[in-house]
N, C-alpha and C positions, 0 to 999 in steps of 0.2 A: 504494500500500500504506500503511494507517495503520499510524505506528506509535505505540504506547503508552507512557505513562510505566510502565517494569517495573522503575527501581531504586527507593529511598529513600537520598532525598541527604542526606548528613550534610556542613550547611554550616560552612563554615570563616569565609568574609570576609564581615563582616556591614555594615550600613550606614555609609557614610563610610570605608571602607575597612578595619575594624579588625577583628582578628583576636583571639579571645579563647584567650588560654591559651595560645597557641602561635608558636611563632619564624618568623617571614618569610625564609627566605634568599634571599641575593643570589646569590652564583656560588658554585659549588663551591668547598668547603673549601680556604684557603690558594692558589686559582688569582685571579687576574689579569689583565684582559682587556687587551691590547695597544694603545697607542695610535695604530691604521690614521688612521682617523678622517676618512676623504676619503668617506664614503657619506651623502649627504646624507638619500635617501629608498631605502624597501627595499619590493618589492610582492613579495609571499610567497604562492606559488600551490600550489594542493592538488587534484590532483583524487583524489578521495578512492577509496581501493579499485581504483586501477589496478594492473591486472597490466600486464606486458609483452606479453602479448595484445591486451588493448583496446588499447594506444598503435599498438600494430605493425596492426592491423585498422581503425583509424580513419583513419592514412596510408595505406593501402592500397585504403580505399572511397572519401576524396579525391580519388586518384591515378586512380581508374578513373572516378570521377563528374564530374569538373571540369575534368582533367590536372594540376593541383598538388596535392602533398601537403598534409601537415598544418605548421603554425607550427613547433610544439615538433621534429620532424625535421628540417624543415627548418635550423633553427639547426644541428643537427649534420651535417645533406649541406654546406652553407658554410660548417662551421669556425666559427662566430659564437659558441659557446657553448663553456664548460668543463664538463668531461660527467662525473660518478663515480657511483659505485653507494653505497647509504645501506642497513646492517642496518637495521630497525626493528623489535628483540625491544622487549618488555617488562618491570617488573622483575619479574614471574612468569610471565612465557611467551617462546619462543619466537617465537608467533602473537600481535602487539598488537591492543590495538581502537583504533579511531578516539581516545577520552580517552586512553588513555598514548600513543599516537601524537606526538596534538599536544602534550600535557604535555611530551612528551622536547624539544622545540623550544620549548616556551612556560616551560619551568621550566630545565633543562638537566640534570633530572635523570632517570633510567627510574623509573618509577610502575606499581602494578599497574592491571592491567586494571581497567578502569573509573571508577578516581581521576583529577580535573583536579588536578594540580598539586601532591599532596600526596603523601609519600612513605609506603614500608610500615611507617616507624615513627611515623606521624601527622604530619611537620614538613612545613610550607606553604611552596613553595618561593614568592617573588614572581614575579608571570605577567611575560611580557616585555612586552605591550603597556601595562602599570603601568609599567613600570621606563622605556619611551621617551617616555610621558605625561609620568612625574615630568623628564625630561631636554628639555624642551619638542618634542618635535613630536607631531602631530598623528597618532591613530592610528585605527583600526579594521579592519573583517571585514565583507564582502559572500559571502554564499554561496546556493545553491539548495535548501538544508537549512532549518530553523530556526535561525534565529540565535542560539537558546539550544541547538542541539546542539551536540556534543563537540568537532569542530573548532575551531569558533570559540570557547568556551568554553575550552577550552586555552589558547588565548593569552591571554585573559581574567582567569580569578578562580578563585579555590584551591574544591574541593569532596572528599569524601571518594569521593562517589557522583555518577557522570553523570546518574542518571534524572529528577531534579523538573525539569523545565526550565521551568514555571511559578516558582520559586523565583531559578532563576538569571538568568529575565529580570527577579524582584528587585534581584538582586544588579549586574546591569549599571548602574543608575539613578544611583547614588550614584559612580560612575567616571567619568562627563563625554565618555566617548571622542567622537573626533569624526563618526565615520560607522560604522552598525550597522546592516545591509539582508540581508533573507531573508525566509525562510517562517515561521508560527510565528504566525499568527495567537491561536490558540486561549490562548496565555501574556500576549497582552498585553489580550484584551478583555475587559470586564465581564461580555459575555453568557456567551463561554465559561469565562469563567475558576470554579474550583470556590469560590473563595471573594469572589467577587465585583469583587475589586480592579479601577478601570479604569488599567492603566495607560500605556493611550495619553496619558490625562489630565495622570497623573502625570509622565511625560514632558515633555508642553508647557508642564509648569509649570515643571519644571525648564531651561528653555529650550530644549528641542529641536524643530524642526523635526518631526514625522510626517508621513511620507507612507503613504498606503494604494495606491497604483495608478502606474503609468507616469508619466502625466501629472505627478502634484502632484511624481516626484519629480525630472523631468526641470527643470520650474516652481520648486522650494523652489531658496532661495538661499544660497550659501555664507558667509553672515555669522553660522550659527547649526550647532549640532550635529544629526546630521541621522540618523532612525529611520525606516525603511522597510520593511513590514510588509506584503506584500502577496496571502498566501495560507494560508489553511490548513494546516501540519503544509510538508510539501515545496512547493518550487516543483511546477508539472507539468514531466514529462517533457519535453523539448524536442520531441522528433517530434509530442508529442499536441495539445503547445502551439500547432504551425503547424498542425495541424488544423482547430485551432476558432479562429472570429475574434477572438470576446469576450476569450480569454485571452490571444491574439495584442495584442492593442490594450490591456489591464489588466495585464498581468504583464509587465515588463520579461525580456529574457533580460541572465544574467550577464556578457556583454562591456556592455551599457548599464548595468548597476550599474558595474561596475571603472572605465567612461569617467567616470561620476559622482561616484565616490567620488576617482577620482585629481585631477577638475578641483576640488574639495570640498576635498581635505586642502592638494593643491600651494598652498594661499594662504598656508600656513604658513612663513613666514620661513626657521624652522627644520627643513624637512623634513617627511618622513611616512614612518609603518610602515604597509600596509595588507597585510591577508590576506585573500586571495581562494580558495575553495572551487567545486569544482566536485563537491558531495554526493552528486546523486543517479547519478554513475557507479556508486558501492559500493551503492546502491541497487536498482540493474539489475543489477548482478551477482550480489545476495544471491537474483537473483528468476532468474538466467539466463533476462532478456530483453534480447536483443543491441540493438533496436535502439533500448532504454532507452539501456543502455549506450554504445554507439556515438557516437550521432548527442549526447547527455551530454557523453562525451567530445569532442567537434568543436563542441560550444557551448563548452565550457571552452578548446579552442585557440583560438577567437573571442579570448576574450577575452584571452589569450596576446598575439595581435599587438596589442591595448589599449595593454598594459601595456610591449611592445618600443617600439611608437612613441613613446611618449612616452618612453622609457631613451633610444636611439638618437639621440638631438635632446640628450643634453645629457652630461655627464660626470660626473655626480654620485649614478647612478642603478643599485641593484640588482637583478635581476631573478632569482629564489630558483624554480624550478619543478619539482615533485616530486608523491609520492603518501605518503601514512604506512605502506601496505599494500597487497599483492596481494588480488586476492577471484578466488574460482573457476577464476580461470584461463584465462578462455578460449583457443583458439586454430582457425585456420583448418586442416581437417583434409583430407589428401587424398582424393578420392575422384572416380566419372565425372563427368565435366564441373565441373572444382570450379568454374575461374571462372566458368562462367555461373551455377551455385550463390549464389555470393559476392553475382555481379551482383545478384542479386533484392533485396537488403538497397538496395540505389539506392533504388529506388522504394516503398519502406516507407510507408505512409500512418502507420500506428499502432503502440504500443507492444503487448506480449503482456500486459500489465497491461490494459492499455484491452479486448482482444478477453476473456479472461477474467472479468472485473468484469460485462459484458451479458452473460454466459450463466445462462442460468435453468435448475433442472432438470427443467423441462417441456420443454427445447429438445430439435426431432431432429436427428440426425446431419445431416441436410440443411442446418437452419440455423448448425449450427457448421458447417462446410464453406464455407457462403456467406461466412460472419462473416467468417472466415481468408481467405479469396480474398478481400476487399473489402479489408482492413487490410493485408493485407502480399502478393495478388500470388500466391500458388500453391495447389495445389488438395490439400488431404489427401485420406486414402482415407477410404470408409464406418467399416471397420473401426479409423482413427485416431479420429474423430470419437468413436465408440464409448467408448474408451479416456479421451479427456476427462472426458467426460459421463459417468464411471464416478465419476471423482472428484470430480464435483460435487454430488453426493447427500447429501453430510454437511457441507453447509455454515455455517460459524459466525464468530465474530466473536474466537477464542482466538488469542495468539498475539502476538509482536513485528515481524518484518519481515513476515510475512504473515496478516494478521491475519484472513482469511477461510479459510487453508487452501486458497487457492485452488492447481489445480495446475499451478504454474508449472513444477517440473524435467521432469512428463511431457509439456508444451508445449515443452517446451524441445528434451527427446529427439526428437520427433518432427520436431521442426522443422531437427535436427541431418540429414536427409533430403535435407531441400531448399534449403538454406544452406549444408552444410558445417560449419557452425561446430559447434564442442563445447567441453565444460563438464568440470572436473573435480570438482567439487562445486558447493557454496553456501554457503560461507562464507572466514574469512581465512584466508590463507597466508602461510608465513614466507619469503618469498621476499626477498632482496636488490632494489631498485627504482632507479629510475632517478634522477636527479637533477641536475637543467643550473642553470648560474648565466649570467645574462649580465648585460655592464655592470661601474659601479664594483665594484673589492671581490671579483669575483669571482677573479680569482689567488689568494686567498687557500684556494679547495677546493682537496681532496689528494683523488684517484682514486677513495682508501676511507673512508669517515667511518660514525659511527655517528651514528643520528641525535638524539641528544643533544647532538653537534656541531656544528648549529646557530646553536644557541643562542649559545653565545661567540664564532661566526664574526660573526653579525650586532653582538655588541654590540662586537666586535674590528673591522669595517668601520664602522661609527659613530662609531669613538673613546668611545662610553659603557660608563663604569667603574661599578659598584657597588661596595657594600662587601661583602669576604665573608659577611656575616651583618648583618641587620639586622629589626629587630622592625617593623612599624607598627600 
């Protein structure tokens, strides 16, 4: 699903870092951050838009496909983990989006929907991964998003507005971070870019490393700051990705960015922040296609045991694993034969993105029929087919998470037949989420945190202090 630049960003931090007209703060008014100070490095895991559906569906497609669960359960079947629930309202909703999400973590203050890091009276809060740069270690964000979307941007760099992501891959340049890997091609090339700037160029001149592909980023070496740029708008879906070889062999999956970027930062004396996104979870959910979703989420636990193995080996080491927000909601629904229902999701070749994007509205019911039994394993009726192919008739290019119109919720319903699984919508929910710490630092969660708390846990396991308020 492309998605479009729909907001107009009103930028805050302009080049070299400076902010015009407006105050930077450190932490919360009059608060002080405790000197812990035994967490060396903190790897800060997101998969974006999970409900407690997908996590609980994704241990439960391992368990039946493999006979192990997933990473992320598993720490809590072995006690390994400290486990609490995290609100993640907004400062104007109950429902956040992905930017106040990561704002409340990347600033430590609540933001409305759609602002990185700036609050509702305009004040720029300083991003965290500024504040652990300026404190020397070595920071960054690997995700399957664009690297200029709202996750990683939140911990990044002050904006009024999430949408120019062409703008904010500006705004990354003059920051120096030390590893910055995702999707998101179309912000940093000259062909795509709308006003021409190349700034892969601009990059390497500034001394970084670019890699475009698997290879160069596996090859580029950790003496240099390192940009890895490797697709259009999203990564691909992971199930669509083991489909095809090409992508398979060019696109890295995000447990080989998190091994990269962890072997990359750990050179640093002093430690590392890194944040790692598993994006297009909330992606698959916006579209209620499970097995975007799913198998999303089980790339993201990959990279989960990355980021254990290396905590696990040493005592110095945080490991932060969460979602900013519920989406849709899935859950596993009963009905005849659920498991062997369920079962069919094993053998998924394809995403519901992928079988929808090849439908033509010349297609007959016949070939949507074959399409879906080829992709994913069971056979709809004439009369589903029909029902598809109803809503492909008006097809267009309007729109943000689905930019074709295409009809994913009625593929969805339909598919709720012969799966089991169902949807309560398509979009966020204000749902309470899960939230495991393991490793250094992590005694320090309490059951129930709101997730603005955060932000002072990580810089309270650090031992890094700011001042309550400072300009730059």
């Amino acid at each position: 699903m492309k998605r479009r630049d729909f907001l107009n960003l009103g930028v805050i931090a302009t080049v070299g870092g400076t902010i015009a007209s407006t105050t930077v703060v450190g932490c919360a008014p009059g608060s002080k951050t405790k000197s812990h100070g035994k967490t060396k490095n903190i790897i800060f895991m997101v998969s974006d838009g999970m409900s407690i559906g997908t996590l609980n569906m994704a241990d439960l497609l391992l368990q039946r496909k493999t006979g192990k669960g997933s990473n992320w359960i598993g720490l809590y079947r072995d006690n390994r983990a400290k486990r609490a629930l995290m609100d993640t309202a907004s400062a104007d909703s109950l429902v956040t989006d992905s930017a106040a999400g990561s704002s409340s973590w990347g600033s430590g203050y609540r933001v409305n929907n759609g602002a990185l890091n700036v609050g509702p009276d305009g004040t720029a809060y300083k991003p965290i991964l500024q504040k652990f740069k300026e404190a020397g270690k070595a920071v960054g964000c690997v995700t399957t998003v664009p690297i200029t979307h709202a996750t990683p941007a939140g911990f990044c760099i002050n904006a009024k507005n999430r949408g120019s992501q062409a703008d904010i891959a500006e705004m990354y340049l003059p920051l120096h971070f030390d590893v910055m890997m995702g999707g998101g091609t179309e912000y940093f090339s000259k062909e795509k870019r709308q006003d021409g700037k190349d700034l892969f160029a601009e990059f390497t001149a500034q001394g970084y490393l670019v890699a475009q592909t698997k290879d160069e980023m596996i090859n580029a070496g950790n003496d240099k700051p390192l940009l890895g740029v490797f697709h259009e708008d999203g990564l691909p879906y992971t199930i669509d990705q083991k489909a095809d070889a090409e992508l398979l062999a060019r696109i890295p999956t995000l447990a080989e960015m998190t091994r990269k970027a962890i072997d990359h930062m750990s050179q640093n004396p002093n430690g590392f922040v890194l944040q790692v996104e598993g994006g297009k979870v909330d992606w698959g959910s916006h579209a209620n296609d499970i097995a975007a979703s799913l198998y999303d989420q089980i790339a993201f636990d990959e990279a989960i045991a990355v980021a254990i193995a290396f905590a696990e080996k040493r005592d110095d080491t945080l490991v932060i694993v969460t979602t900013d927000h519920g989406n849709s909601n899935p859950g596993l629904i009963k009905s005849k034969n659920v498991d062997a229902k369920f079962d069919l999701i094993q053998n998924f070749k394809q995403t519901n993105e992928w079988i929808l994007n090849g439908l033509k509205k010349t297609d007959t019911p016949a070939q949507v029929i074959e399409r879906i039994n080829y992709a994913q394993g069971y056979t709809i009726t004439t009369d589903e087919a029909k029902q598809i192919l109803s809503h492909c008739a008006d097809l267009d290019n309007e729109g943000i998470y689905n930019a074709y119109k295409l009809p994913f919720r009625q593929l969805a319903q339909i598919q709720q037949n012969y799966t089991s699984v169902g949807w309560s919508g398509m979009d966020h929910s204000a749902d309470f989420v899960e939230l495991a710490m393991f490793g250094q630092g992590s005694e320090l969660l309490k059951q129930f945190v709101k997730n603005t708390d955060l932000h002072y846990l990580m810089l309270e396991a650090t031992g890094v202090e700011v001042p309550a308020a400072q300009t730059v």
